[in-house]
C-alpha atoms as one frame of an Amber mdcrd trajectory, in Angstrom:
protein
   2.167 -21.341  54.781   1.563 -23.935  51.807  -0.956 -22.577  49.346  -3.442
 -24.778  46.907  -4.947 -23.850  43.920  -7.724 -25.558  41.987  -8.091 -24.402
  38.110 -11.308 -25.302  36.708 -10.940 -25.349  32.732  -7.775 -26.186  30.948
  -8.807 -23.714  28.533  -5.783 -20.460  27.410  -6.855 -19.036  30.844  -6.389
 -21.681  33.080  -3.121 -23.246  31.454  -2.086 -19.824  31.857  -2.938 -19.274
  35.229  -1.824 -22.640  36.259   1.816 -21.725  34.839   2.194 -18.350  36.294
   1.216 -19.881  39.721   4.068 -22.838  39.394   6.243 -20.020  38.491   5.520
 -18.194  41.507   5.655 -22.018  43.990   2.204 -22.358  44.452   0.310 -25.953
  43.582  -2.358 -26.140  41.232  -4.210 -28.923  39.762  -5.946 -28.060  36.843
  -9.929 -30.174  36.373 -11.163 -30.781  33.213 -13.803 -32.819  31.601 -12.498
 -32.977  28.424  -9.410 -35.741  27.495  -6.095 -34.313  27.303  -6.106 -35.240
  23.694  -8.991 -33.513  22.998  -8.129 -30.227  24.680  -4.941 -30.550  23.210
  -6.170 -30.794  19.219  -8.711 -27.491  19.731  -7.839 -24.288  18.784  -9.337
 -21.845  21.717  -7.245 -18.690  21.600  -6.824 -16.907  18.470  -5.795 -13.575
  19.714  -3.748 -12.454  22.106  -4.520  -9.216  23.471  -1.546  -6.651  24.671
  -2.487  -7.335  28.673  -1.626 -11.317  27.889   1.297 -10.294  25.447   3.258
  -8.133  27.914   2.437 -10.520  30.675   4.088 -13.151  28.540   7.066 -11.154
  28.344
């Protein structure tokens, strides 16, 4: 079975999301509105909180 993913947002969460389901070899496509420079230059996650930090680990 081939699974596809959608991410809406290319916000922390979904760059996050995306990642963890390439990790696992599942496709995604992440959909934003926003240019890649722009989401690139914003600061949108200032704190990590411990669920994200040991699921980074």
């Amino acid at each position: 079975m081939k699974n596809q993913v959608a991410i809406i947002g290319g916000g922390p969460s979904g760059l996050l999301l995306s990642q963890l389901l390439q990790l696992s070899g599942i496709d995604c496509v992440i959909l934003e509105k926003q240019t890649r420079d722009y989401v690139l230059s914003r600061i949108r996650a200032g704190v990590l909180e411990q669920g994200k930090q040991s699921l980074l680990r």
